[in-house]
C-alpha positions as YAML, in Angstrom:
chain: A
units: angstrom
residues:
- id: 1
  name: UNK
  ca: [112.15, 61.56, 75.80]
- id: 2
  name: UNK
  ca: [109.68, 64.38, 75.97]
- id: 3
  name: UNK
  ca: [107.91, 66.25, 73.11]
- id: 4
  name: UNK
  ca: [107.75, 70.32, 73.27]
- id: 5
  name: UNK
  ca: [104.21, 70.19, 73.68]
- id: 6
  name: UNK
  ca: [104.41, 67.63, 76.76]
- id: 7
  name: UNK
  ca: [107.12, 69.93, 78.51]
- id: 8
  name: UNK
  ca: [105.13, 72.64, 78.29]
- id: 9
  name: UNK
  ca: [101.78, 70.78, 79.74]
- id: 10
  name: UNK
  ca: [104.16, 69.02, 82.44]
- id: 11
  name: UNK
  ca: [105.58, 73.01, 83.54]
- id: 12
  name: UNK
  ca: [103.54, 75.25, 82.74]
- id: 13
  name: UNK
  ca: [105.62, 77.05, 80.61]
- id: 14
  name: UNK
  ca: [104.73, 78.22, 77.02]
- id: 15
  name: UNK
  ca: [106.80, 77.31, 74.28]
- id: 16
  name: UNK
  ca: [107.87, 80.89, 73.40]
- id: 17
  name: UNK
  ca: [109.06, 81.20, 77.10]
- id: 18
  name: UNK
  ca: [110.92, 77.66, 77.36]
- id: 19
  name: UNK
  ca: [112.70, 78.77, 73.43]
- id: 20
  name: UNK
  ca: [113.27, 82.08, 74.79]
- id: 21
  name: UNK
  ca: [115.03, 80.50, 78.48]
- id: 22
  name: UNK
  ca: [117.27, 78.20, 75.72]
- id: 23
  name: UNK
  ca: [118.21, 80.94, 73.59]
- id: 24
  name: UNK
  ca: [118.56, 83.49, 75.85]
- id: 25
  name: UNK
  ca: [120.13, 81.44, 79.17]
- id: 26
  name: UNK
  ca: [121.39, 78.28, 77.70]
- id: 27
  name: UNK
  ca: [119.45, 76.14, 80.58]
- id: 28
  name: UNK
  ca: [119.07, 73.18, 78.67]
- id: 29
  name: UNK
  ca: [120.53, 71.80, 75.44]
- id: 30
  name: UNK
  ca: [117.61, 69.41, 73.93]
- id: 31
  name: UNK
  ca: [118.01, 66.96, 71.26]
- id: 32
  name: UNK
  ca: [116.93, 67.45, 67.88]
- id: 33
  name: UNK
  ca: [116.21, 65.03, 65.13]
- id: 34
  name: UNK
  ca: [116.65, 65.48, 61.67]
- id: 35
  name: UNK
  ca: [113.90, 67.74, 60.66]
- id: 36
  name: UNK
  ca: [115.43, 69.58, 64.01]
- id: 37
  name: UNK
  ca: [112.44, 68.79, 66.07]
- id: 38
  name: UNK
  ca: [113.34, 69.30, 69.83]
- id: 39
  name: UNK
  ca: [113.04, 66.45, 72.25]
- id: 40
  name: UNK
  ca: [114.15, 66.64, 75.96]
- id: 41
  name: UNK
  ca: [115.35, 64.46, 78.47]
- id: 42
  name: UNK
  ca: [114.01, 63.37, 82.07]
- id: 43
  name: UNK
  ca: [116.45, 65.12, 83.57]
- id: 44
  name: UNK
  ca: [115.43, 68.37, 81.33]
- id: 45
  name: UNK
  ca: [112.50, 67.92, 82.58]
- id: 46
  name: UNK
  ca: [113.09, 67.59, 86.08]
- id: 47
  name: UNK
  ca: [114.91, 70.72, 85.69]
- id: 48
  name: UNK
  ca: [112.58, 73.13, 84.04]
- id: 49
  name: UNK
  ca: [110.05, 72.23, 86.50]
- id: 50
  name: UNK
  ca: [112.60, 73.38, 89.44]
- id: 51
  name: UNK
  ca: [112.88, 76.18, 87.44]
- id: 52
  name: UNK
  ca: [109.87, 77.29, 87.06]
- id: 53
  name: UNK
  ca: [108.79, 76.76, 90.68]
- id: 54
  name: UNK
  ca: [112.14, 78.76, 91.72]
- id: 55
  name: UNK
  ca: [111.02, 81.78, 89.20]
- id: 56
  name: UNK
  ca: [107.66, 82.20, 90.76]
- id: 57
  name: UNK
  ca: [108.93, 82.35, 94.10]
- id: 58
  name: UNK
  ca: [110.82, 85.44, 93.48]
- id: 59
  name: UNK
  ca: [114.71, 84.48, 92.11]
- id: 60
  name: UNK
  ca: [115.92, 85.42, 88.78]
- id: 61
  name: UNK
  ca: [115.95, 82.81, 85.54]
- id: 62
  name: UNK
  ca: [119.34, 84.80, 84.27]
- id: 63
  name: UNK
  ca: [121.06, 83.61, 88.10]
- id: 64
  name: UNK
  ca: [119.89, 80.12, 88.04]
- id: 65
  name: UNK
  ca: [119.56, 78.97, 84.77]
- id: 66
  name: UNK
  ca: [123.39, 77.52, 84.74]
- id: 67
  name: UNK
  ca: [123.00, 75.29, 87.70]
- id: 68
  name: UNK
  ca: [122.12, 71.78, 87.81]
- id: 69
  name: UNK
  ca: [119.16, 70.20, 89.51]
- id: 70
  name: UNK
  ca: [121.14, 69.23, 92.81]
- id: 71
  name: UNK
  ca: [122.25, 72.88, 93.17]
- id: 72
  name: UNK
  ca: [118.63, 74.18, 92.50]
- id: 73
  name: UNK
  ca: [117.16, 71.61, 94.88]
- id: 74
  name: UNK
  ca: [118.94, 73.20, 97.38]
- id: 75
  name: UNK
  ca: [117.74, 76.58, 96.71]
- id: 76
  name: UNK
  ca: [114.62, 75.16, 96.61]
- id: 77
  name: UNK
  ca: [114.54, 73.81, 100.21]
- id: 78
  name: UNK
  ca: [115.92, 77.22, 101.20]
- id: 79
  name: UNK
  ca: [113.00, 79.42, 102.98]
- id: 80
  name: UNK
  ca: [114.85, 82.86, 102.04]
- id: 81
  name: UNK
  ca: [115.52, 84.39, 98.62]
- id: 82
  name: UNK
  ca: [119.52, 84.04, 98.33]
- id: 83
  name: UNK
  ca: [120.61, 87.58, 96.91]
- id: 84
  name: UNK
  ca: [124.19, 88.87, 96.73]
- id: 85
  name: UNK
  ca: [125.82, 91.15, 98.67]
- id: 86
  name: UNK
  ca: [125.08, 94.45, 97.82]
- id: 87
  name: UNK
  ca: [121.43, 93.65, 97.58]
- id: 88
  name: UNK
  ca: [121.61, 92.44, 100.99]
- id: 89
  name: UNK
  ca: [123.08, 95.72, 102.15]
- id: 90
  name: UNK
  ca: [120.51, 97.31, 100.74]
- id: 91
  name: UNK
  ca: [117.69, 95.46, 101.86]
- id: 92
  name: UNK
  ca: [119.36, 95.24, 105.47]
- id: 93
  name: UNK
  ca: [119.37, 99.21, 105.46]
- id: 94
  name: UNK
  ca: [115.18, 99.52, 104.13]
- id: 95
  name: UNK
  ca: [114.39, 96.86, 107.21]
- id: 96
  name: UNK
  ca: [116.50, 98.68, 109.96]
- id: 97
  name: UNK
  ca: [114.91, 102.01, 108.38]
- id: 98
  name: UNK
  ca: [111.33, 100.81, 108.40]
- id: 99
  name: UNK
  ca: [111.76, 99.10, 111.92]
- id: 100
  name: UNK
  ca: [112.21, 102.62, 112.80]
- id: 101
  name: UNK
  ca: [109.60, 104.17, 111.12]
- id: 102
  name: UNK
  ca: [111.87, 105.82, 109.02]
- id: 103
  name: UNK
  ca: [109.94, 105.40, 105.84]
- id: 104
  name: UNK
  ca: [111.22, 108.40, 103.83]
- id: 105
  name: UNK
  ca: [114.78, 106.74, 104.14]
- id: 106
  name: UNK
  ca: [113.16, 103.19, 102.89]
- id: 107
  name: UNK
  ca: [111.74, 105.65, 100.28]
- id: 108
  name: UNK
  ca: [115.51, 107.14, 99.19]
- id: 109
  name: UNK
  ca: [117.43, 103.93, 99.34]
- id: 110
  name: UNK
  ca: [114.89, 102.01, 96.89]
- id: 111
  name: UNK
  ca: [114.95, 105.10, 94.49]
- id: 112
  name: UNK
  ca: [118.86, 105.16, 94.61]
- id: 113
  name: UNK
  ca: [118.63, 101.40, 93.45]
- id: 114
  name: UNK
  ca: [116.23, 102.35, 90.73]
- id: 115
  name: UNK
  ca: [119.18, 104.58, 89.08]
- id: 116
  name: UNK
  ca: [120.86, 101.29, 88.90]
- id: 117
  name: UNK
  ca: [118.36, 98.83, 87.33]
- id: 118
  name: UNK
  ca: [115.91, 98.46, 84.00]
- id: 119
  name: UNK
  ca: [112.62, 98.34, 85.11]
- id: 120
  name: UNK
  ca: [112.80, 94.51, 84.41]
- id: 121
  name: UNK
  ca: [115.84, 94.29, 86.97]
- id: 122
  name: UNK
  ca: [114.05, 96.63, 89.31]
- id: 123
  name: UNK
  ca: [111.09, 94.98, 89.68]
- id: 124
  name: UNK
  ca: [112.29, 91.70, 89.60]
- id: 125
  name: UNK
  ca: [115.34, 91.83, 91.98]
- id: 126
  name: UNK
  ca: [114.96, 94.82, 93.99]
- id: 127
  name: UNK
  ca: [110.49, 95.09, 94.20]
- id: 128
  name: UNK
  ca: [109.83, 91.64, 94.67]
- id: 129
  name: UNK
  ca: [112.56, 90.36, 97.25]
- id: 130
  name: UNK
  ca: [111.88, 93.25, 99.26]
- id: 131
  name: UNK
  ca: [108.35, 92.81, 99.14]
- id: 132
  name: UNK
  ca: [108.99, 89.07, 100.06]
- id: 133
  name: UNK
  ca: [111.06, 90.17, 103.01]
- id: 134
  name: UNK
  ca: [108.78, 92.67, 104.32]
- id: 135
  name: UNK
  ca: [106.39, 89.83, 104.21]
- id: 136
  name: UNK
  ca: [108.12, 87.50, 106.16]
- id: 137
  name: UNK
  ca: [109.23, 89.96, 108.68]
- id: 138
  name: UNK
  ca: [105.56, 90.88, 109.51]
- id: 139
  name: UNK
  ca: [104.44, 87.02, 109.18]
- id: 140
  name: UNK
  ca: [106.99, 86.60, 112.53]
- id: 141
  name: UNK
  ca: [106.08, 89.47, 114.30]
- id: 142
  name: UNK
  ca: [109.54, 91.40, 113.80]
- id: 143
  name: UNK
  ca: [107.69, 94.45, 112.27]
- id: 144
  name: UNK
  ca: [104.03, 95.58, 112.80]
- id: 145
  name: UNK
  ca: [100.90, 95.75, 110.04]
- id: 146
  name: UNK
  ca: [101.91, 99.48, 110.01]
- id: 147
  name: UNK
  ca: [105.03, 99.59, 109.12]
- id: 148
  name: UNK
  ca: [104.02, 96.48, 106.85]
- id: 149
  name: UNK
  ca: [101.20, 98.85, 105.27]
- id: 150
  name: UNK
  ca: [103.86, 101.92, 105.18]
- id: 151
  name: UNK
  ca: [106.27, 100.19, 103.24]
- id: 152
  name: UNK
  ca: [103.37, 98.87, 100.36]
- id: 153
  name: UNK
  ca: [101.93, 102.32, 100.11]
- id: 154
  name: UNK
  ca: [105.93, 103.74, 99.73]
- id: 155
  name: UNK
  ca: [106.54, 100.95, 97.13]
- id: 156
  name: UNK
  ca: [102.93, 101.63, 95.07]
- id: 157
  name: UNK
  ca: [103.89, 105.23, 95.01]
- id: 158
  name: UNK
  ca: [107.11, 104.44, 93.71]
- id: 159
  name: UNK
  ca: [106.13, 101.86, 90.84]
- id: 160
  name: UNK
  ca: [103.01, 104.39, 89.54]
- id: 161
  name: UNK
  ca: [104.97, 107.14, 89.57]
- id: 162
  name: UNK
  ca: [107.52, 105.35, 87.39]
- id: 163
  name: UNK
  ca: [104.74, 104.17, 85.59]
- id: 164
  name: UNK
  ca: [103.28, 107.79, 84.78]
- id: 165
  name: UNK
  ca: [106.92, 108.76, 83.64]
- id: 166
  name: UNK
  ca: [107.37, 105.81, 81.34]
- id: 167
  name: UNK
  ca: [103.91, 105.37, 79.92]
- id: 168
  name: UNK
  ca: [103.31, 107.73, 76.41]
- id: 169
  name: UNK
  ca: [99.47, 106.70, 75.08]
- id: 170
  name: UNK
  ca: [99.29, 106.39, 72.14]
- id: 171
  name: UNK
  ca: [96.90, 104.48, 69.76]
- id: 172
  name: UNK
  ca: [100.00, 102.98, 67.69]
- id: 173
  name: UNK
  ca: [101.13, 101.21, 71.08]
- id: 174
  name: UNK
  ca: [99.50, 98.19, 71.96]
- id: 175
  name: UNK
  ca: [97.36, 98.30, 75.68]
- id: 176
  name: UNK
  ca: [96.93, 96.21, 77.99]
- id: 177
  name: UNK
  ca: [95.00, 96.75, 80.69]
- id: 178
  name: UNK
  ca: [95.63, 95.52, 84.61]
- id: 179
  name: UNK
  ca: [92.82, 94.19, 87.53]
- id: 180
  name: UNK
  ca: [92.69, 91.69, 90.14]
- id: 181
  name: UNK
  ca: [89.21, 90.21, 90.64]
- id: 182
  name: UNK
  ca: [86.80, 90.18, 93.75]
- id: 183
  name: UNK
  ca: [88.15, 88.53, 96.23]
- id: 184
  name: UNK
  ca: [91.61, 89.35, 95.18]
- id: 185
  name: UNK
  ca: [93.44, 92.25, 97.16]
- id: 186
  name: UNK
  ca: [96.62, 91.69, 96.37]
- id: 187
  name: UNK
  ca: [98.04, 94.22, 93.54]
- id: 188
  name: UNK
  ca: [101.73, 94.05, 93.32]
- id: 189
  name: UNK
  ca: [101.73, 91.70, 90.86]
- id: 190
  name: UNK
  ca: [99.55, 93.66, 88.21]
- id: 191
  name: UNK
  ca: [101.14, 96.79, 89.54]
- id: 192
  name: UNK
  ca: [104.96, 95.11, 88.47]
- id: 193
  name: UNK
  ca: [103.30, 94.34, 85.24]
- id: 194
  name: UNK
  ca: [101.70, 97.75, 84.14]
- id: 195
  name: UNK
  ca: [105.86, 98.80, 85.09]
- id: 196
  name: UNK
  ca: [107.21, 96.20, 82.80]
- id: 197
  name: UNK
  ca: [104.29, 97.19, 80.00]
- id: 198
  name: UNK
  ca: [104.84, 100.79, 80.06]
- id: 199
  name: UNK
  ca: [108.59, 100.35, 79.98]
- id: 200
  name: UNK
  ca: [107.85, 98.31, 77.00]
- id: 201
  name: UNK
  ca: [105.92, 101.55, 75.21]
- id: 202
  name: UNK
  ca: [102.31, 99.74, 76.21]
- id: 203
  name: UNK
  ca: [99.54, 102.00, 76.69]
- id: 204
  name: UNK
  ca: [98.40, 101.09, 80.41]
- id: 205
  name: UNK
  ca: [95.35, 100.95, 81.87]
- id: 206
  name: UNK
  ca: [95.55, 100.19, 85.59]
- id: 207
  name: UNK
  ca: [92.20, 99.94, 86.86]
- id: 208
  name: UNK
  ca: [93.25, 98.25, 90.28]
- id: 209
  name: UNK
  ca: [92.38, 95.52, 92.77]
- id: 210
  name: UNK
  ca: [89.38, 93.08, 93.89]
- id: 211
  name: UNK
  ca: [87.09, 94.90, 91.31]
- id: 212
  name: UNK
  ca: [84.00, 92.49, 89.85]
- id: 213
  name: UNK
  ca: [84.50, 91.19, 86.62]
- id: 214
  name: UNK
  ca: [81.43, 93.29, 85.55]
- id: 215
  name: UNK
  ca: [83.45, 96.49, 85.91]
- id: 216
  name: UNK
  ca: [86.51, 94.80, 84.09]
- id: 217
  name: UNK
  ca: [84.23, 93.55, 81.65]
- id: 218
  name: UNK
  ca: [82.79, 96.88, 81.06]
- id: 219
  name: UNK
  ca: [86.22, 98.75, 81.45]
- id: 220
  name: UNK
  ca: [87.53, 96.20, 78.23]
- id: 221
  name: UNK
  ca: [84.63, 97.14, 75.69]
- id: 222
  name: UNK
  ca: [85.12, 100.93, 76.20]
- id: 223
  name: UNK
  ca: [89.24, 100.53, 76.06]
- id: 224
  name: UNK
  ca: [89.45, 97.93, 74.17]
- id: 225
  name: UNK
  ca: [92.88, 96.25, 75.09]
- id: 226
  name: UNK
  ca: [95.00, 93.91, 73.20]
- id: 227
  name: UNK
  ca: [95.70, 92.24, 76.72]
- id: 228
  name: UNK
  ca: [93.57, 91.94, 79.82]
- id: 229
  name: UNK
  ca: [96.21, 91.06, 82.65]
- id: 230
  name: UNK
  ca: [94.41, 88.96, 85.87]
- id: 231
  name: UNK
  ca: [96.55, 88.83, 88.76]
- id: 232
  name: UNK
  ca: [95.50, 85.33, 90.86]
- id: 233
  name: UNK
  ca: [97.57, 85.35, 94.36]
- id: 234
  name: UNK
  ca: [95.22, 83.56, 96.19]
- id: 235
  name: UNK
  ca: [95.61, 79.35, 95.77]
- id: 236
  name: UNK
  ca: [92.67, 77.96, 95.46]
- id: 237
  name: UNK
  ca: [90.78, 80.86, 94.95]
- id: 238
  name: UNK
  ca: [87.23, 82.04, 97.29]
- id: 239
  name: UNK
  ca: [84.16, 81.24, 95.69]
- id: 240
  name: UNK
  ca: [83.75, 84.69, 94.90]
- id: 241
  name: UNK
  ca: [86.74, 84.98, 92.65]
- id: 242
  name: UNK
  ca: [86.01, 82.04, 90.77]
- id: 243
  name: UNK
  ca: [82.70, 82.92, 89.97]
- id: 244
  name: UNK
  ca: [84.19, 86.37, 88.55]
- id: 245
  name: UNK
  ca: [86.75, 84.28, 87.06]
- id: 246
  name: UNK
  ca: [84.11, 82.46, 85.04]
- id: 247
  name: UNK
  ca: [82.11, 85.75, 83.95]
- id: 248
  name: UNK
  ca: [85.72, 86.52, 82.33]
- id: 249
  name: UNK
  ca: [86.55, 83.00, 80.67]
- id: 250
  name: UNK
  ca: [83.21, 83.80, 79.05]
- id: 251
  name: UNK
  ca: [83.99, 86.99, 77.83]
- id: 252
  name: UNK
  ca: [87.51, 86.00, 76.73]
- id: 253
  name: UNK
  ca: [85.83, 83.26, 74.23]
- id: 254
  name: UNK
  ca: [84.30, 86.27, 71.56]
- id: 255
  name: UNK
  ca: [86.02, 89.61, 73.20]
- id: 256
  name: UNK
  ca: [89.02, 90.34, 70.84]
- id: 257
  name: UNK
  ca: [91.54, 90.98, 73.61]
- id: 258
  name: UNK
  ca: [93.44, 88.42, 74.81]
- id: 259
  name: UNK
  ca: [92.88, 87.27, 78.75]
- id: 260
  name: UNK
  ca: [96.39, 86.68, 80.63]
- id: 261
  name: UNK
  ca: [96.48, 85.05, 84.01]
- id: 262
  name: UNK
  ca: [99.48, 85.90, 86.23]
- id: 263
  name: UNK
  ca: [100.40, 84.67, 89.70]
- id: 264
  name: UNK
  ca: [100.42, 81.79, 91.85]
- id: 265
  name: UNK
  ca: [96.68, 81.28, 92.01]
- id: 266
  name: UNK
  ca: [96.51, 81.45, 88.20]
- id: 267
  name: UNK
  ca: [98.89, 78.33, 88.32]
- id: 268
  name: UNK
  ca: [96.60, 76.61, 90.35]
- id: 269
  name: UNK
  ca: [93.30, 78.02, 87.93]
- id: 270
  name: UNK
  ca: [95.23, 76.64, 84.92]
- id: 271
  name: UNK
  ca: [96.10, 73.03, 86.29]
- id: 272
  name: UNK
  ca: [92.19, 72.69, 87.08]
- id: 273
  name: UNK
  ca: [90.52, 74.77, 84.06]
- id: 274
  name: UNK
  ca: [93.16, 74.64, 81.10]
- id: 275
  name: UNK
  ca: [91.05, 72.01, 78.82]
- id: 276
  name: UNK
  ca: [88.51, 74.88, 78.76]
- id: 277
  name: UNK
  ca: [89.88, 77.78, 78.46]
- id: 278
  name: UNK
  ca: [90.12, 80.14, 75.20]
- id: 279
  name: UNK
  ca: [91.41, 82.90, 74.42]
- id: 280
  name: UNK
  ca: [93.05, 82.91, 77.53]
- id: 281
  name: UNK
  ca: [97.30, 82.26, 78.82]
- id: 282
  name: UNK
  ca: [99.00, 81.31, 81.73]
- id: 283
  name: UNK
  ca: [101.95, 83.67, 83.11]
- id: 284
  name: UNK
  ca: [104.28, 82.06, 85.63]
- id: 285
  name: UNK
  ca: [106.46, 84.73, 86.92]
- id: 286
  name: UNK
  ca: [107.49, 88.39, 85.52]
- id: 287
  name: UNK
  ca: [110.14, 87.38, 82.80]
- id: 288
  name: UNK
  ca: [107.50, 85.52, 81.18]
- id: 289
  name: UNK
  ca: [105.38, 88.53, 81.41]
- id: 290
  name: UNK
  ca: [108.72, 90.71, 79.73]
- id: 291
  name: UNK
  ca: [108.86, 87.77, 76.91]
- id: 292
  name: UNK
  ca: [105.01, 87.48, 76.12]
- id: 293
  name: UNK
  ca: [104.71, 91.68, 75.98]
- id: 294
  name: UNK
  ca: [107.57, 91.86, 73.59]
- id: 295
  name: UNK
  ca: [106.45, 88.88, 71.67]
- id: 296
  name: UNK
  ca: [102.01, 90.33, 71.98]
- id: 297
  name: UNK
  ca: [103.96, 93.74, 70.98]
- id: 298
  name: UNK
  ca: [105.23, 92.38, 67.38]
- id: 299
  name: UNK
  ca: [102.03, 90.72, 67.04]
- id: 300
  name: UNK
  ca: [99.76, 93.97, 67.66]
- id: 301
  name: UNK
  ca: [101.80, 96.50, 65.63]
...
């Protein structure tokens, strides 16, 4: 039998996030003892970790969390997101329109789905699949770096525009504030968070991509976050990000915001750097992110 604290060393989760997956999903039932101290099983085990590697690749904790570890093996050795049917109309009708350069259409069917979704849904079942798709598509050669950079740029304007409507500054909200370090071009990620903050009442500061942790640095003493957000796609990271990466683990130790690192590469940062870090949390995918703003959100108020 497991302790807490060893499940959450052995996947990554936090403890908040694997109470809040119990609670909230009913994925596992651990044991308790007497003083109601939870203790889990090999099998719990073996199942968070599928879990948690099936969450960061893009599916939903609230459609997998009832099946057992044969069924989300198979998922696992799946190479394509499994989505349901009317999310696979949809998507089918934003490729066929972007194939064709029809980008104001791609633009009109993924606002239509936003009527239809919290921002939590949006991003997380509509944003990221279709992101993941586009991706793939371009990785075979079915669609062009174009039409692969038109459909980003359609999706960016989307997500900041929703952003601008949802975000209300003010200095009772809690901040947080959203970069990717040098060597790191990849924004979705901190752009899906600064959605997911503002929709939360968070005062946003988006400051963007592959910026040196100088200008972060210096960006955090004038605003003064409660949380820096790092998005890490990149596994391992260049040599340039992990120096920059360094510069901010030093910073984190006496700056009073806290220092979150979200993405794949941050998984990877975390399993080699974790003994040393301060001031400073791993997020595995985006309903992590939704759990640790509403819990940073009772804390800062």
């Amino acid at each position: 039998m497991y302790s807490i604290k060893a499940i959450t060393t052995l996947t990554g989760l936090t403890a908040e996030t694997l109470r809040a997956w119990e609670r909230r999903y009913d994925c596992i039932t651990p044991q308790r003892n007497e003083s109601g101290r939870r203790s889990y099983s090999q099998n719990d085990l073996e199942k968070l970790k599928l879990l948690v590697n099936l969450t960061r690749s893009g599916h939903a904790i609230s459609k997998i969390a009832q099946l057992d570890c044969e069924q989300l093996r198979h998922f696992q050795n799946q190479s394509v997101i499994q989505i349901d049917t009317n999310q696979a109309n949809l998507f089918s009708q934003i490729i066929e329109a972007l194939q064709n350069y029809r980008i104001e259409h791609c633009e009109q069917l993924l606002k239509r789905a936003l009527l239809a979704h919290e921002p939590l849904e949006y991003a997380r079942d509509i944003l990221l699949p279709a992101l993941h798709q586009v991706g793939q598509l371009w990785h075979e050669e079915k669609i062009n770096i174009a039409q692969e950079h038109m459909f980003s740029s359609c999706v960016k304007r989307i997500v900041l525009s929703l952003v601008n409507t949802l975000h209300q500054p003010s200095k009772r909200n809690p901040s947080m504030l959203f970069a990717t370090p040098s060597g790191e071009p990849h924004e979705f990620g901190i752009l899906l968070g600064s959605l997911i903050a503002a929709a939360q009442q968070y005062t946003c500061y988006y400051i963007g991509a592959d910026l040196p942790a100088f200008d972060i640095i210096d960006a955090s003493k004038q605003l003064k976050p409660d949380v820096i957000v790092i998005g890490l796609v990149k596994s391992p990271a260049e040599l340039q990000t992990t120096l920059e990466l360094e510069k901010l683990m030093k910073f984190a130790v006496t700056s009073s915001s806290k220092l979150w690192l979200a993405g794949q590469g941050a998984h990877f940062w975390f399993k080699q750097h974790a003994p040393a870090l301060v001031n400073c949390e791993y997020i595995a995918n985006i309903d992590q992110f939704y759990d640790k703003a509403q819990q940073q959100q009772l804390i800062s108020r």
